[in-house]
C-alpha positions as CSV (number, residue, x, y, z in Angstrom):
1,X,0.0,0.0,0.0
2,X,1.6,3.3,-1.1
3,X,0.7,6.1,1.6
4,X,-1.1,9.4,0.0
5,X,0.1,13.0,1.3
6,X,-2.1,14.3,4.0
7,X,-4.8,16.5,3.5
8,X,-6.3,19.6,5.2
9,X,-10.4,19.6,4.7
10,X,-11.9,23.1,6.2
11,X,-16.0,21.8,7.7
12,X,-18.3,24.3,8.6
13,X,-19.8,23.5,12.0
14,X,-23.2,24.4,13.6
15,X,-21.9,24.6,16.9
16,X,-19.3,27.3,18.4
17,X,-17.2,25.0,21.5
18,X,-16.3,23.1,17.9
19,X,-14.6,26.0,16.5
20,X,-10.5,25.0,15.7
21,X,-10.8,21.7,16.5
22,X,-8.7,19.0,14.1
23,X,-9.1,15.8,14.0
24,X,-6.9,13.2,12.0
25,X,-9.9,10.9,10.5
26,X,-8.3,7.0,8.8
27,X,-10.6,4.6,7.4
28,X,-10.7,1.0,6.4
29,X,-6.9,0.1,6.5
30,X,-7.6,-3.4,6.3
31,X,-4.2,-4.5,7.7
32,X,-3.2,-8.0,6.0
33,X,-0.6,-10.8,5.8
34,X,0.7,-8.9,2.9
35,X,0.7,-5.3,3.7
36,X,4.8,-4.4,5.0
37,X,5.5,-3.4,8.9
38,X,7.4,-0.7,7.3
39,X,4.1,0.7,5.5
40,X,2.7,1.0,9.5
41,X,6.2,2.7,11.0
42,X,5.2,5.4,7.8
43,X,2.2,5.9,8.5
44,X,3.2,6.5,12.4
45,X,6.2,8.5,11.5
46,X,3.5,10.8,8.7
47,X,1.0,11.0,11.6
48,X,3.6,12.1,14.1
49,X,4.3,15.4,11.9
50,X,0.5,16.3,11.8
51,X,-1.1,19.0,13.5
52,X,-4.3,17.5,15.5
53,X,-6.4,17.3,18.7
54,X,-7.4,13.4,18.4
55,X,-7.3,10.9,15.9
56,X,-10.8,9.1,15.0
57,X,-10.6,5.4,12.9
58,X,-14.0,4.9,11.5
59,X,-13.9,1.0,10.8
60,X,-11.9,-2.3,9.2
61,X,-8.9,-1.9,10.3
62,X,-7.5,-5.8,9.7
63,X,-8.8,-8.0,6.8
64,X,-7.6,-11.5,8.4
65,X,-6.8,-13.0,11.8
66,X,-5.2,-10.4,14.2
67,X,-3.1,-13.1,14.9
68,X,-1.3,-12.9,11.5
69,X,-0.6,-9.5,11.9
70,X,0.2,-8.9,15.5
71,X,3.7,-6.7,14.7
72,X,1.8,-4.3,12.6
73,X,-1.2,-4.0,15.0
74,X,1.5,-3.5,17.6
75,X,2.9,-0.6,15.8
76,X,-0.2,1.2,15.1
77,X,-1.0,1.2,18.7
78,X,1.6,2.9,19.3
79,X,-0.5,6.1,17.3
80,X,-2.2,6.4,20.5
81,X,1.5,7.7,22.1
82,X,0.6,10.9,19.9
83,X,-3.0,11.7,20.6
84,X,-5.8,9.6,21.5
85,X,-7.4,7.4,19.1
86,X,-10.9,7.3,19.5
87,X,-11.9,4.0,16.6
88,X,-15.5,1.9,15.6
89,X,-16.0,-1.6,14.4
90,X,-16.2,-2.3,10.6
91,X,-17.9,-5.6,9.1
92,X,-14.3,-6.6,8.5
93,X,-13.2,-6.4,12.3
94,X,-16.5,-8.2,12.8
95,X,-15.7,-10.9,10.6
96,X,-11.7,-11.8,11.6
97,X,-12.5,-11.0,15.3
98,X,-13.0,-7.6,17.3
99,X,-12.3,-8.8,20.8
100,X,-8.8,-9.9,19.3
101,X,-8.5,-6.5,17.7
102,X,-9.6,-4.5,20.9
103,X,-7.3,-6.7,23.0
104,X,-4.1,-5.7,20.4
105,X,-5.1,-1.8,20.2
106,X,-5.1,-1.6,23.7
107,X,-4.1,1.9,24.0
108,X,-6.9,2.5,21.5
109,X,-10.2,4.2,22.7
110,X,-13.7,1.4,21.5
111,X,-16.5,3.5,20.7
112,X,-19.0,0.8,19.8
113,X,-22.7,1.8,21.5
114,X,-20.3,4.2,23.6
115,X,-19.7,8.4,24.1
116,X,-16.7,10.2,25.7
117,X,-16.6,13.5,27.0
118,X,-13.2,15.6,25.8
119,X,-12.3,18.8,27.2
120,X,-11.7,21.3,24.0
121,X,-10.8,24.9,24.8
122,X,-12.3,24.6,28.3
123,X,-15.7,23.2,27.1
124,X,-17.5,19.7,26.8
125,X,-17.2,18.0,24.0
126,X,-18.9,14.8,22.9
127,X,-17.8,11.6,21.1
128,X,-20.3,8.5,20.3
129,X,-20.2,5.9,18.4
130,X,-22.2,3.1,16.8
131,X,-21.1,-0.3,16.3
132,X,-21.7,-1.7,12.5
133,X,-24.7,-2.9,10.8
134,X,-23.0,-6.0,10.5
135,X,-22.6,-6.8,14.3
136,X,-26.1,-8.6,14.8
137,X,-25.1,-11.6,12.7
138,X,-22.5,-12.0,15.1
139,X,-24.8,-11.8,17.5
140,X,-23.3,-8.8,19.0
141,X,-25.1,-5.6,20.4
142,X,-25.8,-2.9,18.0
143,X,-27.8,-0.4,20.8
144,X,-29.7,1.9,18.6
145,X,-31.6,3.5,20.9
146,X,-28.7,3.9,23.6
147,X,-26.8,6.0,20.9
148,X,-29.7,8.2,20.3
149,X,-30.0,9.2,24.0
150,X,-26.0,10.3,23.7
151,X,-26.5,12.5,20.6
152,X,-29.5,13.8,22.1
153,X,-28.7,14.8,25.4
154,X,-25.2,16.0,24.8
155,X,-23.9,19.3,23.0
156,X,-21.2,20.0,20.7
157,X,-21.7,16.1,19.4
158,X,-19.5,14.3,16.9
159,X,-20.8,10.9,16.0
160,X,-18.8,8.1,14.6
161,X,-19.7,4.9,12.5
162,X,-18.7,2.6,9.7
163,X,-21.0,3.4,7.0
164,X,-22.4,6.5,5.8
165,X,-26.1,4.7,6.2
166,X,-25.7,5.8,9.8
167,X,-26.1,9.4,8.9
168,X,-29.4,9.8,9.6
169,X,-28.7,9.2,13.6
170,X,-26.7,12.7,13.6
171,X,-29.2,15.0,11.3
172,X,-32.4,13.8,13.3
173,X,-30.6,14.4,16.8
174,X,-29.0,18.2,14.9
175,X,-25.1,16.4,15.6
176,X,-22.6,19.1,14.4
177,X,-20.5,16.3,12.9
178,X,-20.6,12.2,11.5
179,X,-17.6,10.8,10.8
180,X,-17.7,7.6,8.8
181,X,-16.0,5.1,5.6
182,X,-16.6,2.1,4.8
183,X,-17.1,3.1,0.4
184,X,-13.5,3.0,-0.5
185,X,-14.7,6.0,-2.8
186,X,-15.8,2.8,-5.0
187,X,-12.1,1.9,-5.0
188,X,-12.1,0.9,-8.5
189,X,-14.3,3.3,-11.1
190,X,-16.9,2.7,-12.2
191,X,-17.8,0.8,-9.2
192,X,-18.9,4.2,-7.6
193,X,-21.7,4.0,-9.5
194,X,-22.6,0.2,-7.7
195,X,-21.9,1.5,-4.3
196,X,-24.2,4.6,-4.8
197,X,-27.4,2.3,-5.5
198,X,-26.4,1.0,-1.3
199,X,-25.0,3.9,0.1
200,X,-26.5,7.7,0.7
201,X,-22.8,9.3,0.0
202,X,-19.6,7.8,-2.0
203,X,-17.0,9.9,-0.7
204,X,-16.1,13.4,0.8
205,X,-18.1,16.1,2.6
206,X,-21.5,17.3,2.6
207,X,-23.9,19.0,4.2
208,X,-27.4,17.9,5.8
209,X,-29.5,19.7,8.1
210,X,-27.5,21.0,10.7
211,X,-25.0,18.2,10.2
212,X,-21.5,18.2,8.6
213,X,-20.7,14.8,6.9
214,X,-17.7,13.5,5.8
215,X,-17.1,10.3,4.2
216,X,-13.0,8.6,4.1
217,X,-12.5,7.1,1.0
218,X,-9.8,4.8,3.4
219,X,-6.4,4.0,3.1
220,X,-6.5,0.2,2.4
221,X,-8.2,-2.1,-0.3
222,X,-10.4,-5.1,-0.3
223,X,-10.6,-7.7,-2.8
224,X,-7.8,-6.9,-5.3
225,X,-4.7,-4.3,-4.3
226,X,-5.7,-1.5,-6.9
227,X,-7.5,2.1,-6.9
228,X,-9.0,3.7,-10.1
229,X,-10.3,7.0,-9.8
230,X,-10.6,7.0,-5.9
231,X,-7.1,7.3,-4.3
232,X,-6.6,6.7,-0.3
233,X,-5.8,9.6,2.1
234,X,-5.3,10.7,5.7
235,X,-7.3,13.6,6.3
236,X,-6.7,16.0,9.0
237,X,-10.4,18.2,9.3
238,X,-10.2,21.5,10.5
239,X,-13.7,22.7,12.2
240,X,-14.9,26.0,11.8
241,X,-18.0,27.2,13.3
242,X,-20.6,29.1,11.6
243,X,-21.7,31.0,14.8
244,X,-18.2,32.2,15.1
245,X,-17.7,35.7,14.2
C-alpha cells in the first residue's frame, strides 16, 4: 500500500465549543498478511508530523486474523502515544474478530454503543459511536436507541460509525458532525456507481440539516490491491463554526 500526502479539509460546523478543532480521521486500512511493517512505521512517522487534537478510525482496520498480523497492530497502537485514538467496528473487524483486535489496540479508545466527553478549549465535547450494521449476525449488540439518547442529550456532538447509512442518527438528533468510511470512494471506477445504489454518500463532505458529513474514502483495499479513480488519504479536518464571528 503506497501512503497518500495528507490532507487539510476546512467543515463548517453548527456549533461554536467546535470551533478550531482538528481531528486526524483514517478509514478501512484493512491491515493484512501482505501489507509491510514498514508501511505501518510510515504511516506512524507521517502522523507524528500532523497538527491535530485526536485521531478518529471509523472502521476495518484488519482484513484477516489479528493473529497474522500482531507486529503491525502493535505498531499502530503505538499512534495512540501521539494523541488519542478514538476508533469503531467495521464488518471486517467483525468478521476476523473484534475482541482480538480490541485486546491488540489496547491503548486505542472502542467507541461501539459508547460516548466520551473531551475537554476542548475549556468546554465539553462529545464523542459516540455506533457499532456496524453487520454486528447482529455476530450476535453482537448494535444499541440503537442507547446511541440516540447520547446525541440527544449531549452538546457540541460528533458521532462516529462505519457506513455513511448511519447518517441519519446525527441529522435527526441536529449532531454538528458524522464521521464515517466504509465506500473505498468505490475503489475501483466505475464501481462508484454500484456503491451509490447501497449507500446515501460515495466519498467526501456534505452538508445535511444542521450536520456536517464527511465520508474517508480509506487508506487500504479489499478484494484486489488496486484504486482507479478513488485514491486513499489521511485527512486532517479542521472545524470551523458558523456561529463564530
Amino acid at each position: 500500500m503506497e501512503l497518500p500526502n495528507p490532507k487539510k479539509i476546512e467543515v463548517l460546523i453548527n456549533h461554536p465549543h467546535l470551533d478550531g478543532l482538528k481531528i486526524l480521521h483514517l478509514s478501512d486500512l484493512h491491515i493484512n498478511k501482505k501489507m509491510q511493517e514498514s508501511t505501518m512505521s510510515n504511516l506512524i512517522d507521517i502522523c507524528m508530523g500532523l497538527d491535530y487534537d485526536f485521531a478518529v478510525i471509523t472502521g476495518d482496520i484488519i482484513n484477516c486474523k489479528c493473529k497474522n498480523i500482531q507486529k503491525k497492530l502493535q505498531i499502530l497502537n503505538s499512534l495512540a502515544f501521539i494523541k488519542p485514538v478514538y476508533f469503531i467496528s467495521g464488518n471486517h473487524d467483525i468478521v476476523y474478530g473484534l475482541e482480538e483486535l480490541k485486546e491488540e489496540l489496547n491503548s486505542f479508545i472502542f467507541m461501539d454503543n459508547n460516548y466520551k466527553l473531551i475537554d476542548f478549549n475549556g468546554n465539553k465535547i462529545c464523542i459516540v459511536g455506533l457499532a456496524d450494521r453487520f454486528s447482529k449476525l455476530f450476535g453482537i449488540r448494535r444499541d440503537e436507541q442507547r446511541v440516540k439518547h447520547f446525541l440527544e442529550y449531549n452538546d457540541a456532538t460528533i458521532f462516529i460509525s462505519h457506513q455513511p447509512k448511519d447518517y441519519k442518527f446525527a441529522t435527526k438528533t441536529n449532531t454538528s458532525l458524522f464521521l464515517c468510511g466504509h465506500t473505498h470512494g468505490g475503489q475501483i471506477f466505475p464501481f462508484h456507481f454500484l456503491v451509490k445504489l447501497v449507500q446515501p454518500f460515495l466519498s467526501g463532505l456534505f452538508y445535511k440539516s444542521k450536520t456536517a458529513i464527511y465520508v474517508n474514502k480509506g487508506l487500504g483495499t479489499w478484494g484486489i490491491n488496486y484504486r482507479y479513480k478513488a485514491n486513499n488519504e489521511i485527512t486532517i479536518l479542521e472545524l470551523i463554526s458558523k456561529t463564530v464571528k
